[in-house]
NUMAR-572886 format. One record per residue (C-alpha): residue number from 1; residue in three letters; x, y, z. Coordinates in steps of 0.25 Angstrom, whole numbers, plus 2048, in hexadecimal, padded with zeros to 3 digits. Example, Ala and Ser with C-alpha at 12.3 -4.5 7.8 and 13.67 -1.06 7.14 Angstrom:
2
+-----+---------+-----+-----+-----+
! num ! residuo !  xx !  yy !  zz !
+-----+---------+-----+-----+-----+
!   1 !     Ala ! 831 ! 7EE ! 81F !
!   2 !     Ser ! 837 ! 7FC ! 81D !
+-----+---------+-----+-----+-----+
***
This chain:
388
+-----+---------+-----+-----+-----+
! num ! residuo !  xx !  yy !  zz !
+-----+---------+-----+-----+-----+
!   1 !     Unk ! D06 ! C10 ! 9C9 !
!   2 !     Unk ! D10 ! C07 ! 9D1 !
!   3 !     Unk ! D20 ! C0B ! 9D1 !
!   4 !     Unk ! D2A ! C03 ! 9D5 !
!   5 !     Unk ! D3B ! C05 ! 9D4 !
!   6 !     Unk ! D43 ! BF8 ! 9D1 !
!   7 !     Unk ! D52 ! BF9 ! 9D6 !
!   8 !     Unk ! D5B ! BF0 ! 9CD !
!   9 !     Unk ! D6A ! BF1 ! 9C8 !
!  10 !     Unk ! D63 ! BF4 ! 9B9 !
!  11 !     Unk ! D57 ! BF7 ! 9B3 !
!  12 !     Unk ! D54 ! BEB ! 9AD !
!  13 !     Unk ! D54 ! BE3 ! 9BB !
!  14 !     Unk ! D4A ! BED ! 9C1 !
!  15 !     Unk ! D42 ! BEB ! 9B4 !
!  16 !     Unk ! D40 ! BDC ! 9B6 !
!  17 !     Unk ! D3C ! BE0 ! 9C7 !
!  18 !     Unk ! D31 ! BE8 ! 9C2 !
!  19 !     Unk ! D2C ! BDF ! 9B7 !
!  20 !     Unk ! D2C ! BD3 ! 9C2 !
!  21 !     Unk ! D26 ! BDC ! 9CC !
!  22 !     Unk ! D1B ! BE8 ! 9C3 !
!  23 !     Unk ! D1A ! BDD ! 9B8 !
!  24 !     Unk ! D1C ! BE1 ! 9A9 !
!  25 !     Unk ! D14 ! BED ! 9AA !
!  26 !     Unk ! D1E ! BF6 ! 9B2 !
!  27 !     Unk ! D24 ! C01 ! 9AC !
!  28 !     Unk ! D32 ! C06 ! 9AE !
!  29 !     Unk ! D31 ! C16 ! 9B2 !
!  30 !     Unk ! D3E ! C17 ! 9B5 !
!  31 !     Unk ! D4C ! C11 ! 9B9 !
!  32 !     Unk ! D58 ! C18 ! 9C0 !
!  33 !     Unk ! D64 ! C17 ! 9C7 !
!  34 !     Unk ! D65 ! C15 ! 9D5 !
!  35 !     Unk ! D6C ! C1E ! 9DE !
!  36 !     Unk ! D75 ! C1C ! 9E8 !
!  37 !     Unk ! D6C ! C1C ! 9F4 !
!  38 !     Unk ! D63 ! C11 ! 9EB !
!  39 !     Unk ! D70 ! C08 ! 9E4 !
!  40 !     Unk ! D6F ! BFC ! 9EE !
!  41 !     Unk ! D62 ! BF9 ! 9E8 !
!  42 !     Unk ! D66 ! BF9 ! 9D8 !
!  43 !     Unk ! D6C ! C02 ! 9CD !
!  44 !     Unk ! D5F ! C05 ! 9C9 !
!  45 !     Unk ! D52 ! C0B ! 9CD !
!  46 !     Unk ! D45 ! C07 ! 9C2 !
!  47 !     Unk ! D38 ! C0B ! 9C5 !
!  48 !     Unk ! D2D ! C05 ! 9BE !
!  49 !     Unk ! D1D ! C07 ! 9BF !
!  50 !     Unk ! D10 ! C01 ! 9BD !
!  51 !     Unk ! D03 ! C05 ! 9BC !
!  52 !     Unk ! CF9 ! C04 ! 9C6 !
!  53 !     Unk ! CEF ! BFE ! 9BD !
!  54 !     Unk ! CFA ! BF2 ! 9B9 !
!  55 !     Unk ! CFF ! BF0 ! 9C7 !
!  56 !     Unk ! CF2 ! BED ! 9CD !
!  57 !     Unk ! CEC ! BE4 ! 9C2 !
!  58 !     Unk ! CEF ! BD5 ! 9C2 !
!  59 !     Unk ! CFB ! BD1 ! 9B8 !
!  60 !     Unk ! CEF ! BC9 ! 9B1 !
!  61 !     Unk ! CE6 ! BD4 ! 9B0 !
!  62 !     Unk ! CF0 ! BDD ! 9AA !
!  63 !     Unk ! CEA ! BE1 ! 99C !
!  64 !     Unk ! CF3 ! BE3 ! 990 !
!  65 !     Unk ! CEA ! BEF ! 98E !
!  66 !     Unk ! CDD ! BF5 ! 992 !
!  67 !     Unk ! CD3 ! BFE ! 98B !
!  68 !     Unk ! CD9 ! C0A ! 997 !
!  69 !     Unk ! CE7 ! C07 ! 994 !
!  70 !     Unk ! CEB ! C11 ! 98C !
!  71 !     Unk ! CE4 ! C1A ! 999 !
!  72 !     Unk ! CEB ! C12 ! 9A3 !
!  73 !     Unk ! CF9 ! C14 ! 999 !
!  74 !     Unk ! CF7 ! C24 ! 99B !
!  75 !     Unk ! CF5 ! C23 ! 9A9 !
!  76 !     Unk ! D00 ! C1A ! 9AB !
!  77 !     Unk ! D0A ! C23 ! 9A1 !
!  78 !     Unk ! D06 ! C30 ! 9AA !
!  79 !     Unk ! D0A ! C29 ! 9B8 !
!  80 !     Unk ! D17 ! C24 ! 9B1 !
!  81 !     Unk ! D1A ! C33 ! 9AD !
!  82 !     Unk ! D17 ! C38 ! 9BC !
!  83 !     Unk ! D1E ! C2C ! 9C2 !
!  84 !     Unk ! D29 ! C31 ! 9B8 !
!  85 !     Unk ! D2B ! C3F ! 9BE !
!  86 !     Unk ! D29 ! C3B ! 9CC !
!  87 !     Unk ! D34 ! C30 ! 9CB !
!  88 !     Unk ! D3E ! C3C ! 9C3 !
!  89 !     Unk ! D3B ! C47 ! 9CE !
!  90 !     Unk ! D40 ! C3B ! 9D9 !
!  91 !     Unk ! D4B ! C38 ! 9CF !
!  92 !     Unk ! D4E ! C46 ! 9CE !
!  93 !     Unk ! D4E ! C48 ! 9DD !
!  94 !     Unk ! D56 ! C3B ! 9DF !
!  95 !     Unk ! D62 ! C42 ! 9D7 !
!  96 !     Unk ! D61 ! C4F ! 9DE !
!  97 !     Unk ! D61 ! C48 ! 9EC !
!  98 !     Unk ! D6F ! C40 ! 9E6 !
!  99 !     Unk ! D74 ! C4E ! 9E3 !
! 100 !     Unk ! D73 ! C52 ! 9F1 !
! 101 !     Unk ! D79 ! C46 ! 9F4 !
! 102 !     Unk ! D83 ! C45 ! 9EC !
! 103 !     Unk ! D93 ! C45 ! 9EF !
! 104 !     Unk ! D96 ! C54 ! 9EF !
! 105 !     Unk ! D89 ! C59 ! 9EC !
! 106 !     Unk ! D83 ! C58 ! 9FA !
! 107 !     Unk ! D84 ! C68 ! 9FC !
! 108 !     Unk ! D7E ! C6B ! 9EF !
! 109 !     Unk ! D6D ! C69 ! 9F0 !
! 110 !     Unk ! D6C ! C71 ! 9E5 !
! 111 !     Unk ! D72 ! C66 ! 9DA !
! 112 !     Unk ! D66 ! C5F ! 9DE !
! 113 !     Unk ! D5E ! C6B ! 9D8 !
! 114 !     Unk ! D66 ! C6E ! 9CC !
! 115 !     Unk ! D64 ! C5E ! 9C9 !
! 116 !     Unk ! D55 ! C5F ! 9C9 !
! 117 !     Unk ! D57 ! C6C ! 9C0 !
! 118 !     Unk ! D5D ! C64 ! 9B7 !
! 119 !     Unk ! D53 ! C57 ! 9B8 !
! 120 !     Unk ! D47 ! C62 ! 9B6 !
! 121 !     Unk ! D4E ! C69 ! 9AB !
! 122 !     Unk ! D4E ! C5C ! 9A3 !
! 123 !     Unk ! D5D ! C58 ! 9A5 !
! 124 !     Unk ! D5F ! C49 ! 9A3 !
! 125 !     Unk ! D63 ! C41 ! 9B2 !
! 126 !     Unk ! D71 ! C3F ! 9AD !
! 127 !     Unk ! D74 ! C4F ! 9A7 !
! 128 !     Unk ! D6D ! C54 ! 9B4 !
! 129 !     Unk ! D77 ! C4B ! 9BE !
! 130 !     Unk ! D83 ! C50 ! 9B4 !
! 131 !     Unk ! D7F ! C60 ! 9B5 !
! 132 !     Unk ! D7C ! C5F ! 9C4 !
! 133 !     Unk ! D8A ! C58 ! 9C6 !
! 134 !     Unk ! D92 ! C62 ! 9BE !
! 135 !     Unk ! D8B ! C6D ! 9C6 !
! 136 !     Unk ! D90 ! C68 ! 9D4 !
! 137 !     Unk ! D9D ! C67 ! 9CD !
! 138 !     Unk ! D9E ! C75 ! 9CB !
! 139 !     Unk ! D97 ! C7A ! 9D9 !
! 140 !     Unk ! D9F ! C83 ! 9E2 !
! 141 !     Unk ! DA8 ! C7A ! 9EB !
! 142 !     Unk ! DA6 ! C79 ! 9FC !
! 143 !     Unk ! DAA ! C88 ! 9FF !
! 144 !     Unk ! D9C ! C8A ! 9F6 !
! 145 !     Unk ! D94 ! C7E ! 9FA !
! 146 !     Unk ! D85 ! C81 ! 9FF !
! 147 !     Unk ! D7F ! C7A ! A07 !
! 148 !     Unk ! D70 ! C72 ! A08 !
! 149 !     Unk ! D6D ! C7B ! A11 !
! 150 !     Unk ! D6F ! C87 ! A09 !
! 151 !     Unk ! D64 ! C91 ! A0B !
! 152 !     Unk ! D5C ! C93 ! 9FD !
! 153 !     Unk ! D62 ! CA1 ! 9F8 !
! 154 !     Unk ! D71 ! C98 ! 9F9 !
! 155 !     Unk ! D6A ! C8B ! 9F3 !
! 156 !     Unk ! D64 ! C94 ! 9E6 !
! 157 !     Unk ! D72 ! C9A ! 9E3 !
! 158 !     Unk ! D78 ! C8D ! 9E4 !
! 159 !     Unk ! D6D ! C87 ! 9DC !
! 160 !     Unk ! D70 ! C94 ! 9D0 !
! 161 !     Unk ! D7F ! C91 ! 9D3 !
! 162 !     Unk ! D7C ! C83 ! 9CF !
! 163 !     Unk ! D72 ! C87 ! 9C2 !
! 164 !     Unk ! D7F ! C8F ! 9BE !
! 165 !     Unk ! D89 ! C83 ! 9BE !
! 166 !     Unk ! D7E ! C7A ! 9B8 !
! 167 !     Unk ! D7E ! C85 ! 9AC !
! 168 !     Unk ! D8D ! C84 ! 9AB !
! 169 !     Unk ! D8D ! C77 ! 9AB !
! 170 !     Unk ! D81 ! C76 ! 99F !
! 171 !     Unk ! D8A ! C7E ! 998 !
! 172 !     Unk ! D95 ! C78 ! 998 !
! 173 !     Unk ! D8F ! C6A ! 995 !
! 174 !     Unk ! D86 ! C71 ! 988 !
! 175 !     Unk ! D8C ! C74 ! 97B !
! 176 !     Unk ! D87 ! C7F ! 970 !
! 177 !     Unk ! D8A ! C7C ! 961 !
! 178 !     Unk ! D81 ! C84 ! 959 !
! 179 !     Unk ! D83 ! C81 ! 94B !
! 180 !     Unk ! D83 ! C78 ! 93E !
! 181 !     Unk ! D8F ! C71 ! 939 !
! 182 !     Unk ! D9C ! C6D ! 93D !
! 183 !     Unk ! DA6 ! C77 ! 93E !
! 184 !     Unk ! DB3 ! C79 ! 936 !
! 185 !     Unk ! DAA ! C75 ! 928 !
! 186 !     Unk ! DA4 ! C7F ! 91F !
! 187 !     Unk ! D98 ! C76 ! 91C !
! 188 !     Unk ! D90 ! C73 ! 927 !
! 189 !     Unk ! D89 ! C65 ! 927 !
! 190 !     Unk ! D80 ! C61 ! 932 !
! 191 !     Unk ! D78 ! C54 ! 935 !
! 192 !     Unk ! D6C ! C53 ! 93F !
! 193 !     Unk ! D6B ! C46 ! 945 !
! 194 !     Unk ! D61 ! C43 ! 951 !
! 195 !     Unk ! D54 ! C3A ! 954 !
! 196 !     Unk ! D47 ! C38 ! 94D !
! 197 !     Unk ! D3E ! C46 ! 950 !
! 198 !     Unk ! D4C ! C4D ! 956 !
! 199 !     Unk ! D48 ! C5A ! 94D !
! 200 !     Unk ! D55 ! C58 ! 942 !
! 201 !     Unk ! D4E ! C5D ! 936 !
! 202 !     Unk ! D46 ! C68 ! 93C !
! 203 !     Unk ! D53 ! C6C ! 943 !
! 204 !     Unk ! D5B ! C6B ! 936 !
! 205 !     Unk ! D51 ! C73 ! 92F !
! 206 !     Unk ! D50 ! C7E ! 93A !
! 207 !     Unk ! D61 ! C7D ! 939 !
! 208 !     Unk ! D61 ! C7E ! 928 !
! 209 !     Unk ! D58 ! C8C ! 929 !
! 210 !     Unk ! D61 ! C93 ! 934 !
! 211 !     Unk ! D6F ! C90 ! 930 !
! 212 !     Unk ! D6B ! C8C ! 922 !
! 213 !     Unk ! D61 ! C94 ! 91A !
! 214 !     Unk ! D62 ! C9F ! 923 !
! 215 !     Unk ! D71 ! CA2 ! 922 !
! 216 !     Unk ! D71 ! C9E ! 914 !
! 217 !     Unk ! D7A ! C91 ! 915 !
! 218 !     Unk ! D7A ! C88 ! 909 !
! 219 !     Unk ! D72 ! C7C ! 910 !
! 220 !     Unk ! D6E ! C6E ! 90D !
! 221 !     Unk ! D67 ! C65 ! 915 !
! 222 !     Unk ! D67 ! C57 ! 914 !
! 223 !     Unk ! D5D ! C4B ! 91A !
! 224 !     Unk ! D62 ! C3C ! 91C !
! 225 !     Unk ! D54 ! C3C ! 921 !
! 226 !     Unk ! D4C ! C34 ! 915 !
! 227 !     Unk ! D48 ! C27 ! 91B !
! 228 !     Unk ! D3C ! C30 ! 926 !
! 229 !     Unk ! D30 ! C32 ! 91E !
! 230 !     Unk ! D31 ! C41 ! 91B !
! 231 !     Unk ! D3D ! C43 ! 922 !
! 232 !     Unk ! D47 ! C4A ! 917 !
! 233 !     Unk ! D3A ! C50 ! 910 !
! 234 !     Unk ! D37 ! C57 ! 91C !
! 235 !     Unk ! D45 ! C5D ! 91A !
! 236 !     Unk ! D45 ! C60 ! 90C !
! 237 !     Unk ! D39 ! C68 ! 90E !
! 238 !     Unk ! D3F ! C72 ! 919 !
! 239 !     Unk ! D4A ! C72 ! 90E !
! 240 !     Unk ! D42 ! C77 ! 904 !
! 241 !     Unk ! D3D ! C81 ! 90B !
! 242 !     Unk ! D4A ! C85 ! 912 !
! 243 !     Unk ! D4F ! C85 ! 901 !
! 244 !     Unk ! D5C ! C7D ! 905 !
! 245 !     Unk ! D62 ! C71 ! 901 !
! 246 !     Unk ! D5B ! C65 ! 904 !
! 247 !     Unk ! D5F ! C54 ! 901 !
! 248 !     Unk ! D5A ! C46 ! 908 !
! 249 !     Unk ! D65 ! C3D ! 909 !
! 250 !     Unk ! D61 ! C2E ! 90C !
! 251 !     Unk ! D6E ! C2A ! 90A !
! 252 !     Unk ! D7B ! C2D ! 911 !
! 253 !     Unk ! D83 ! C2B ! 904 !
! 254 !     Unk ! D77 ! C37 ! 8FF !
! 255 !     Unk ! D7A ! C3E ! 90C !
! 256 !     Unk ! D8B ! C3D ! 907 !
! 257 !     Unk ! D87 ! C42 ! 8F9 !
! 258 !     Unk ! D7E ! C4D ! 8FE !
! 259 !     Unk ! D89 ! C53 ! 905 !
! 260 !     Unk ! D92 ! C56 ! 8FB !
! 261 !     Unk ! D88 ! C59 ! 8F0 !
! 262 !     Unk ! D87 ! C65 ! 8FD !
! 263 !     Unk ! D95 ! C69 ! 8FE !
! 264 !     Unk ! D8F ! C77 ! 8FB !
! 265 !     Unk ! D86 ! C79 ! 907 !
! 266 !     Unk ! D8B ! C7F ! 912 !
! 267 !     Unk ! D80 ! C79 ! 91E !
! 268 !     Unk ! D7B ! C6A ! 91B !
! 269 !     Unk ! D70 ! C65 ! 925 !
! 270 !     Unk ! D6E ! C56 ! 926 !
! 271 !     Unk ! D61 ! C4F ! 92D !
! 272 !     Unk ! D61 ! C40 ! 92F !
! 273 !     Unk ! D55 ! C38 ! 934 !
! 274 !     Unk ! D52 ! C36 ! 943 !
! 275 !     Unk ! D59 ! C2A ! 946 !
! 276 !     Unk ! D52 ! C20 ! 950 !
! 277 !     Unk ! D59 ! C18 ! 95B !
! 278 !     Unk ! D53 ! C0D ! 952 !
! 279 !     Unk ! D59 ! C13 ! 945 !
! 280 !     Unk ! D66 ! C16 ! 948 !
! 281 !     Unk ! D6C ! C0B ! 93F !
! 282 !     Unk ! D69 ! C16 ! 935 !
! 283 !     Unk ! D72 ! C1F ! 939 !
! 284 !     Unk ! D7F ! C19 ! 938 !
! 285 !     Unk ! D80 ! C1D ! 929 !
! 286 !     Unk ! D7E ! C2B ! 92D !
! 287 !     Unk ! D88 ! C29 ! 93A !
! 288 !     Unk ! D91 ! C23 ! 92D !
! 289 !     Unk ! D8F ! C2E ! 925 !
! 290 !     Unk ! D93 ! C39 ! 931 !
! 291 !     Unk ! D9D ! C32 ! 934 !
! 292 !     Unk ! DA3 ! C36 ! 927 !
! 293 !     Unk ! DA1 ! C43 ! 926 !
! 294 !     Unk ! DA6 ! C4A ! 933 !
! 295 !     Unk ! DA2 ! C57 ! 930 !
! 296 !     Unk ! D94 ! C56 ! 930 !
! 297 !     Unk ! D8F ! C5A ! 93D !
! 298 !     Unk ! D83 ! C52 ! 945 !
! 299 !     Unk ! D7B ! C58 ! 94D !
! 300 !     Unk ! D72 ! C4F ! 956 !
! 301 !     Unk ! D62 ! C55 ! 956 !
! 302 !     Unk ! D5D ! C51 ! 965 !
! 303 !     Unk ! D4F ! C54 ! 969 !
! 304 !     Unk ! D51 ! C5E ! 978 !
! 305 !     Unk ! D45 ! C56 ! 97D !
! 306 !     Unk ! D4A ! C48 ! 97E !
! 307 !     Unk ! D4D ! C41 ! 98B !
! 308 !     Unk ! D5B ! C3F ! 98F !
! 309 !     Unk ! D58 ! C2F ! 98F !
! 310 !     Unk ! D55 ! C31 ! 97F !
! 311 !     Unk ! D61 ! C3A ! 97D !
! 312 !     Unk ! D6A ! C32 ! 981 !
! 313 !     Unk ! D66 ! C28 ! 978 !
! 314 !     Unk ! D64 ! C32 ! 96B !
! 315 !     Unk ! D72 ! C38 ! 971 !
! 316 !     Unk ! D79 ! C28 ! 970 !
! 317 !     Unk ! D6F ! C26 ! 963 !
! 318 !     Unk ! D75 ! C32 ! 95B !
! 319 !     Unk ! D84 ! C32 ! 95F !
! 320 !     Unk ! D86 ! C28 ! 954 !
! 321 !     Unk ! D86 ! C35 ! 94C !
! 322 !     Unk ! D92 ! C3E ! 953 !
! 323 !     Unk ! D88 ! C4B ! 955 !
! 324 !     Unk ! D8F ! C56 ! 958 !
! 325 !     Unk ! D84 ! C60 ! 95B !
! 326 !     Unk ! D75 ! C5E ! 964 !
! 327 !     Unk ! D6A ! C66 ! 95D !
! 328 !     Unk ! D5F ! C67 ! 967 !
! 329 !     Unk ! D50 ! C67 ! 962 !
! 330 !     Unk ! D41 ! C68 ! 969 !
! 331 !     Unk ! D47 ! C73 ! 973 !
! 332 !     Unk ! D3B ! C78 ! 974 !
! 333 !     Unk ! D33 ! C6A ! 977 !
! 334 !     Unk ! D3E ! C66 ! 984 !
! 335 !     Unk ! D39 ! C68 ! 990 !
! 336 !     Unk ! D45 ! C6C ! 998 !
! 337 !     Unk ! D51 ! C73 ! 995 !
! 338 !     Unk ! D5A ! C67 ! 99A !
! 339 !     Unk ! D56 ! C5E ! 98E !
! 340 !     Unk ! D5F ! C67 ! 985 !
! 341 !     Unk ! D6A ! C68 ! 98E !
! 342 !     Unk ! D6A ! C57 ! 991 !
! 343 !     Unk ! D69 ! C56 ! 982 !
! 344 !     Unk ! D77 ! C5F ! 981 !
! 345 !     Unk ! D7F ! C5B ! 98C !
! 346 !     Unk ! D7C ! C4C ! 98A !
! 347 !     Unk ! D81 ! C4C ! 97B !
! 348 !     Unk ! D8C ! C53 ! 97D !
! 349 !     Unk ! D89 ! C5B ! 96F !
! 350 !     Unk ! D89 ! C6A ! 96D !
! 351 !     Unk ! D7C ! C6F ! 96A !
! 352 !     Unk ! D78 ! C76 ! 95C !
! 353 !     Unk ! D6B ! C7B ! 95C !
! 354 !     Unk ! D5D ! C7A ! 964 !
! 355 !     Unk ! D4F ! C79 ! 95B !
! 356 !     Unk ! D45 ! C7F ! 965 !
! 357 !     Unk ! D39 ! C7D ! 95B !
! 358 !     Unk ! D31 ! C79 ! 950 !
! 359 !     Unk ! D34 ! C88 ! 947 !
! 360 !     Unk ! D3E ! C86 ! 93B !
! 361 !     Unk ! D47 ! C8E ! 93D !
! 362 !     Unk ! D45 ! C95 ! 94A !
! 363 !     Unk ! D44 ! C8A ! 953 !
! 364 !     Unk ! D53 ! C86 ! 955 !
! 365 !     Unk ! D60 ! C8D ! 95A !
! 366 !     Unk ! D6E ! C8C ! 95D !
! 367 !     Unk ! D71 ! C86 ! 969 !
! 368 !     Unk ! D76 ! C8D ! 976 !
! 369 !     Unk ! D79 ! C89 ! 984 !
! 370 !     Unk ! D6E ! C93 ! 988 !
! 371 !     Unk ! D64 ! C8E ! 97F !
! 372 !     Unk ! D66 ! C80 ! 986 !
! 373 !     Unk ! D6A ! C84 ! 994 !
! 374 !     Unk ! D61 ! C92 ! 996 !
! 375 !     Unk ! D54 ! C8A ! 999 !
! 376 !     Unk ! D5A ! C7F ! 9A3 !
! 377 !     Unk ! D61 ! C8D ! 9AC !
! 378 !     Unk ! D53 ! C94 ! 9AB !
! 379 !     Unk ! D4B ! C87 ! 9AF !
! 380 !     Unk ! D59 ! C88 ! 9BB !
! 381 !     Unk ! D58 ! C96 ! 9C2 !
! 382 !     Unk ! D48 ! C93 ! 9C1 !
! 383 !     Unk ! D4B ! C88 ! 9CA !
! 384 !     Unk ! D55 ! C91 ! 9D2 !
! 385 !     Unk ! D4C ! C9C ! 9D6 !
! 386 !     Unk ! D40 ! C92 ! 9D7 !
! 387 !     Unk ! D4B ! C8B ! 9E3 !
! 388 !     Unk ! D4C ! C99 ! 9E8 !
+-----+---------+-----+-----+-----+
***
């Protein structure tokens, strides 16, 4: 594998270098900002790779495909995913060495640790810089400062010091809504919105047996899911079971009507299809139809194990809707506890509730700060009395 870094003022720029230079076949691993130290030579960092095989061989003896090139595909796939950590750890160890360096940070080694807490806890870049920031906001003043050369028993307490600052700051930043329904209104209505595979109906099922059946609430649940092949008859089915109120609405006249033939009902569930970035023309009727009835509340269904790169994008996807709640789904499948907490502090949204599972009902809970923080400051004073 041969890996080269373009420095350009955009991406595109260093795109062309490495097309003129590796030929077609490079591949773009990854792209970043430079630095200060690294700003004379562009506004970009891009790295780009080529296999061995591709750069070696002639540009005319380069087949379009081979009887080993799925083989050769695998091989090249697990050297992009090594090359791939080994270019995050530098990363990572380029931002802790700009902590120590950094105006008014130079006394403080130990930011550069809490950083690459965050980084390995699953904290996007731009949440990780943020948390690490606040914290040196509120670090003791110069009468408390520690120095580099602090021996290791002063660098641990600052260290713990710091994992307590971090933790206020979590909280401050997170916030707990646990229930359904806008409050001041005596029947609760409540929309689930979210991507294709989110976990909307499974959630919404999981929701209709705790707060509905199970406290003997006069529930209906409605399904603006017909188009999806076996998508509202999924639903009625769960419905059937539950023994509650059950009715597809394809349309959002339907959806109008449906409502107040269930003025009686206390707790009304809607789930809608899992719109696509390609599909969201589609949504404007229901934006429309939220749009003129205020008091139903939406609650946006994000999956814990999506990257912040995708998040974003669902975030910017689904504001079209004004969510007002984050219900949070596949706790159990992320694989760091900073996915959660990035998902929470990046919206900006209260969260509602946390589906850890599979089981209906058992497999969802009210949200808490300690449900999402407790497993980031145990993976913290691990790190802490490892450093000690």
């Amino acid at each position: 594998m041969r890996i080269k870094s373009y420095f350009a003022q955009s991406v595109q720029e260093a795109m062309e270098k490495a097309r003129l230079e590796l030929g077609p076949e490079a591949m773009l691993m990854s792209s970043s900002r430079t630095g200060p130290d690294s700003s004379r030579l562009g506004a970009y960092e891009v790295v780009f790779g080529l296999s061995a095989e591709i750069s070696r061989a002639p540009e005319d003896a380069r087949p379009a495909s081979s009887p080993s090139s799925g083989e050769n595909s695998e091989v090249l796939a697990r050297e992009l995913a090594e090359l791939r950590k080994k270019i995050e750890n530098v990363q990572r160890s380029v931002s802790r060495q700009g902590y120590s360096r950094a105006s008014g940070m130079q006394r403080f080694a130990e930011f550069g640790e809490l950083y690459e807490m965050l980084a390995a806890a699953d904290f996007s870049d731009e949440i990780a810089h943020e948390l690490v920031e606040s914290v040196a906001a509120r670090a003791p003043g110069p009468s408390q400062e520690l120095s580099r050369k602090s021996n290791n028993d002063e660098r641990t307490l600052a260290l713990e010091r710091f994992c307590g600052l971090l933790k206020e700051e979590i909280d401050d930043r997170i916030r707990i809504s646990p229930e359904l329904g806008t409050p001041g209104f005596e029947q609760r209505i409540v929309a689930f919105v979210g991507g294709c595979g989110a976990g909307k109906t499974t959630s919404l099922v999981k929701l209709a047996l705790k707060y509905g059946v199970a406290m003997r609430t006069p529930l209906q649940i409605l399904s603006t899911d017909t188009l999806r092949v076996g998508g509202s008859e999924h639903l009625g089915a769960y419905a059937s079971i539950m023994g509650v109120g059950f009715q597809p609405v394809p349309t959002m006249a339907a959806l109008e009507q449906a409502l107040e033939d269930c003025r009686t009902k206390k707790l009304i569930l809607i789930d809608t299809p899992g719109y696509a970035p390609a599909g969201m023309e589609e949504a404007e009727e229901f934006k429309a139809f939220l749009s003129r009835n205020p008091h139903i509340e939406v609650q946006l269904v994000l999956p814990a194990t999506l990257r912040p790169t995708t998040l974003s994008a669902v975030l910017g996807r689904f504001a079209i809707f004004h969510p007002s709640k984050l219900l949070l789904t596949h706790v159990d499948e992320a694989a760091a506890p900073g996915a959660l907490l990035d998902s929470a502090i990046r919206s900006g949204l209260p969260v509602s509730f946390l589906a850890t599972g599979q089981q209906i009902p058992e497999d969802i809970e009210a949200a808490s700060k300690a449900a999402l923080t407790d497993k980031l400051f145990e993976r913290t004073r691990a790190a802490v009395s490892f450093a000690a």
